[in-house]
C-alpha positions as CSV (number, residue, x, y, z in Angstrom):
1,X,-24.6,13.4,-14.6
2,X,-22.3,10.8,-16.3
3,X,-21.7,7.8,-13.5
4,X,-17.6,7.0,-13.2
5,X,-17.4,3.5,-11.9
6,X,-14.1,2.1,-11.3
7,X,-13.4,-1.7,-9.8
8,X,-10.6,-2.4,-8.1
9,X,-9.5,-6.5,-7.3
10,X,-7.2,-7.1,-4.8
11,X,-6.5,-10.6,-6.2
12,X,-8.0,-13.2,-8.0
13,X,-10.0,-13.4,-11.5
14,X,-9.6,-14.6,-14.3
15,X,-5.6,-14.4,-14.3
16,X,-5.7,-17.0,-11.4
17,X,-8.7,-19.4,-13.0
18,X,-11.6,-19.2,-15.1
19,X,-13.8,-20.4,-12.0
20,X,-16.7,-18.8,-11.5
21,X,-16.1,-15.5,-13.3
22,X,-18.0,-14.0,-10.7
23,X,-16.3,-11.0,-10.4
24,X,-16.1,-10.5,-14.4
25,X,-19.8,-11.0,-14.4
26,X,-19.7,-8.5,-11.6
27,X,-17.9,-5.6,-13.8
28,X,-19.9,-6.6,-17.5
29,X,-23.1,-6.2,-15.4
30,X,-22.2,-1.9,-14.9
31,X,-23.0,-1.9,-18.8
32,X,-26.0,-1.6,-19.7
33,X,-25.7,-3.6,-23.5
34,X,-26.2,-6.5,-24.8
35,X,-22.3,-6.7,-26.0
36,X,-20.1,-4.3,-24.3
37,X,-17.0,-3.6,-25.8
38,X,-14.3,-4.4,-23.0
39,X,-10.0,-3.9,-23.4
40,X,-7.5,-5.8,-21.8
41,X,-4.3,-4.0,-20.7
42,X,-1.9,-6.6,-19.7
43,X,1.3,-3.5,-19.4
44,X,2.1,-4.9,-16.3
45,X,3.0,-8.5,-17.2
46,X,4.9,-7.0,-20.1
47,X,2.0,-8.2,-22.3
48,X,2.5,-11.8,-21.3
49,X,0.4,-14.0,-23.9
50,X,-1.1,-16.4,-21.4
51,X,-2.6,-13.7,-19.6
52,X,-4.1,-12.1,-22.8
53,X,-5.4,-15.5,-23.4
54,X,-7.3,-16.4,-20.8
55,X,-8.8,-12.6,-20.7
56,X,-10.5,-13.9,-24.3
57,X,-11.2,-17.0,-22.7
58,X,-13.0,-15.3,-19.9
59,X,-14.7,-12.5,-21.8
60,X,-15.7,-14.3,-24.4
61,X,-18.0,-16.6,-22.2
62,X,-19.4,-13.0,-20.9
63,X,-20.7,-12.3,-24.4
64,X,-18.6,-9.3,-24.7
65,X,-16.5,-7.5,-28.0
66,X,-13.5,-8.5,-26.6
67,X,-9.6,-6.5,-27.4
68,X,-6.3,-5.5,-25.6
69,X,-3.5,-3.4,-26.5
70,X,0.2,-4.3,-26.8
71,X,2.8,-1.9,-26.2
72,X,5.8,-4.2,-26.3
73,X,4.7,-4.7,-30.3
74,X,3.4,-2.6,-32.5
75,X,1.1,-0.1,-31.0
76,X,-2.2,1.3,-31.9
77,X,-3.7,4.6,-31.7
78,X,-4.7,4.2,-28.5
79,X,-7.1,7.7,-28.1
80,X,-9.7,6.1,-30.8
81,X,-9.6,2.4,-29.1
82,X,-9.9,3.4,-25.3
83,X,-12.7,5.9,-26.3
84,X,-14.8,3.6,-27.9
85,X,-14.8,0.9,-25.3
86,X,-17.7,0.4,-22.3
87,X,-15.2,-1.1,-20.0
88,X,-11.2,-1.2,-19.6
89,X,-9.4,-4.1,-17.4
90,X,-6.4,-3.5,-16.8
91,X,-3.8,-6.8,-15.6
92,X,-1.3,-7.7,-12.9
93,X,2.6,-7.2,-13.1
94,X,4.3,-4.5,-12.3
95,X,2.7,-1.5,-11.4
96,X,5.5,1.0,-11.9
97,X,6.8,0.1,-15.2
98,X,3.4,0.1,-16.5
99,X,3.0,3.0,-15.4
100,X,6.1,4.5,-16.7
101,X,5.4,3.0,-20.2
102,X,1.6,4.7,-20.2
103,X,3.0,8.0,-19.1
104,X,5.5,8.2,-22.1
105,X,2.3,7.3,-24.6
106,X,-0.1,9.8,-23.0
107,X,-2.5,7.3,-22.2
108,X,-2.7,8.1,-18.3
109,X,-4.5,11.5,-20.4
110,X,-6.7,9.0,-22.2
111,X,-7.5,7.1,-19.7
112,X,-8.7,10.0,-17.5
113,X,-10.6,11.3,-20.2
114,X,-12.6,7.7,-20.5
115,X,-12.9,7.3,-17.1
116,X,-14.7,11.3,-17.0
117,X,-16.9,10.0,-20.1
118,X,-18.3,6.9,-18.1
119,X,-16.5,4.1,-19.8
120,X,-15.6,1.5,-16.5
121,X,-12.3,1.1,-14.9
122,X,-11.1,-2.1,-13.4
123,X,-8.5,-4.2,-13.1
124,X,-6.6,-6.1,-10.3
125,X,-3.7,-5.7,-8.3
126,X,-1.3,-3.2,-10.6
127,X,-5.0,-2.5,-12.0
128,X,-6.6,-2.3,-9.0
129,X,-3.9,0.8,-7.4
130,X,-3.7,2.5,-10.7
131,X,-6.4,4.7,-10.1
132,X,-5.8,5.8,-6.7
133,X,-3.7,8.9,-5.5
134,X,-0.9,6.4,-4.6
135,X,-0.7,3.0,-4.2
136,X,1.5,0.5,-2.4
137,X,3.5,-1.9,-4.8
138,X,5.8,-4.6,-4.7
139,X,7.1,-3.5,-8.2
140,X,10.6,-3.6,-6.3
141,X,12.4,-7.2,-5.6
142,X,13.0,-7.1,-2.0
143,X,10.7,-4.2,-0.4
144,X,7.2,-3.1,-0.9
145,X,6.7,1.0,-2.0
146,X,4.6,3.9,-2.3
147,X,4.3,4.8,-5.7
148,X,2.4,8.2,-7.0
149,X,-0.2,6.5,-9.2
150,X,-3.0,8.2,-11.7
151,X,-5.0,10.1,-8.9
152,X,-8.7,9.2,-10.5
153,X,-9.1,8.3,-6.9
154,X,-8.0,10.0,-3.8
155,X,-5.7,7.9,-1.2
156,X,-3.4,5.4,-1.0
157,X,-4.6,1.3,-2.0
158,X,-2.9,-1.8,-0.9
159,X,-4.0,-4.5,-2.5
160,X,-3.7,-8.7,-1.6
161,X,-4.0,-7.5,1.8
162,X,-4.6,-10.8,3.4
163,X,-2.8,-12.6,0.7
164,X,0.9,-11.3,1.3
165,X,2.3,-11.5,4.2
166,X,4.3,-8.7,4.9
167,X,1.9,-6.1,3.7
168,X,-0.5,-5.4,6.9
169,X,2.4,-4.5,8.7
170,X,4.3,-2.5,5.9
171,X,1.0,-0.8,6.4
172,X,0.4,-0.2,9.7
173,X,3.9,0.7,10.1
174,X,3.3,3.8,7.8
175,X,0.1,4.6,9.9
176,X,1.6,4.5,13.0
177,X,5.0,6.9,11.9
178,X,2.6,9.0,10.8
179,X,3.7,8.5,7.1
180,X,0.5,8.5,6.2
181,X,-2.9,8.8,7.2
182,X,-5.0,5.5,6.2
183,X,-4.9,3.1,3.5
184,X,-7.7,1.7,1.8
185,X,-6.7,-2.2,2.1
186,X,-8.4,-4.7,-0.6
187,X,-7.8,-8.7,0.4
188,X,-7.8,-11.4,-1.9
189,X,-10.9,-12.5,-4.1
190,X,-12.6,-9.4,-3.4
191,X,-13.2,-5.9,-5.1
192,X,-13.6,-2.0,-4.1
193,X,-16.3,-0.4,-6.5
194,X,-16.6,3.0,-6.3
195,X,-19.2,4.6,-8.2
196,X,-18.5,8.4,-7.7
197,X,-17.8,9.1,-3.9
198,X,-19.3,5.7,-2.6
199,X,-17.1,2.3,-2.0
200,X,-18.7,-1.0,-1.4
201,X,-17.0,-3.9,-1.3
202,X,-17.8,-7.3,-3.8
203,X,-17.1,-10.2,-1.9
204,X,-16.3,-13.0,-4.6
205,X,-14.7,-15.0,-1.9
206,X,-14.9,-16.3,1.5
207,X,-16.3,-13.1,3.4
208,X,-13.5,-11.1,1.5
209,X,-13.5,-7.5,2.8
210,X,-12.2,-4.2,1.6
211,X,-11.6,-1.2,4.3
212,X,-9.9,1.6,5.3
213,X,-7.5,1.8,8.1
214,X,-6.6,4.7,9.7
215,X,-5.4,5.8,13.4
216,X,-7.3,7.5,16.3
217,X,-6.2,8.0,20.2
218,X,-3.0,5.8,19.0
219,X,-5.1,3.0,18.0
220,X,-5.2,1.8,14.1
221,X,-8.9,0.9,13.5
222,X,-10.7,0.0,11.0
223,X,-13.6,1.3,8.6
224,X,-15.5,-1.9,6.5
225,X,-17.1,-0.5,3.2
């Protein structure tokens, strides 16, 4: 049975500082190689350069065959490069223009099929929701969303939980008008891998959690993974 790993950052990395890289370490360590290949998808910062550089920056201190693709230049054909990669990290920004720009190239198809061969999908923030059912963006200027995402994952995933203020209660306002049933909530500096049906959180933090909230006997509670 091929394993389907995907890990999902609700803020931090590499984007934020070089630090540690402990979470990068984290995501190279799935691979079993000496080099994995690993692609950078920075969509959702409109392929911002700085972010593409410290991506090489980081990677390349993880001993990795490191590579991105542009869409906002000349493009690639991007079946033959996702395909051949071990992992795929995909960036910050905004989640439904990158979104909108994959769907138009087909590579939400290529993406699933990678992710169903066993090549790793992570990424933080936009990256981090991408794979889920739904996910709950701030892609707007003045109001946070639910946006129909990819669906690799079912639910709905909020990430920088504990970082942005006005998101626990965005949330539990959904929960409690019965708009929807739970949210899988990622904070800040930590991760959500889920290797088939299992979650666990990777705490790269201070006692960073990820969980699932949901309501019972009109109380919103709280599951830890």
């Amino acid at each position: 049975m091929i394993s389907q790993n995907i890990v999902a950052i609700g803020g931090g990395g590499f984007g934020r500082s070089l630090g540690n890289l402990k979470i990068e370490k984290y995501i190279v360590s799935l691979v079993n190689k000496k080099v994995p290949k690993i692609c950078f998808l920075p969509t959702a910062s409109g392929d911002d350069d700085l972010y593409k550089l410290n991506f090489y920056r980081a990677f390349s201190k993880l001993n990795c065959e490191i590579s991105h693709i542009d869409f906002f230049s000349r493009t690639e054909q991007l079946d033959e490069k996702i395909l051949s990669q071990d992992i795929v990290y995909v960036g910050g920004g905004n989640t439904k223009s990158m979104l909108a720009v994959w769907k138009d190239w087909n590579l939400n198809l290529i993406l699933k099929k990678a992710y169903d061969n066993g090549i790793i999908m992570s990424g933080v923030s936009a990256g981090a929701i991408c794979w889920f059912e739904k996910g709950i963006t701030d892609s707007y200027a003045n109001r946070l969303e639910i946006l129909d995402c990819l669906g690799f994952v079912k639910g709905i995933a909020c990430p920088h939980f504990d970082e942005e203020k006005e998101r626990e209660p965005y949330v539990n306002d959904l929960i409690n008008r019965d708009l929807i049933d739970s949210c899988i909530c990622i904070e800040g500096y930590s991760a959500l891998h889920i290797n088939q049906n299992e979650f666990k959180t990777i705490n790269f933090g201070e006692n960073k959690q990820c969980f699932k909230l949901y309501r019972e006997n009109n109380k919103i509670l709280k599951k830890i993974f």
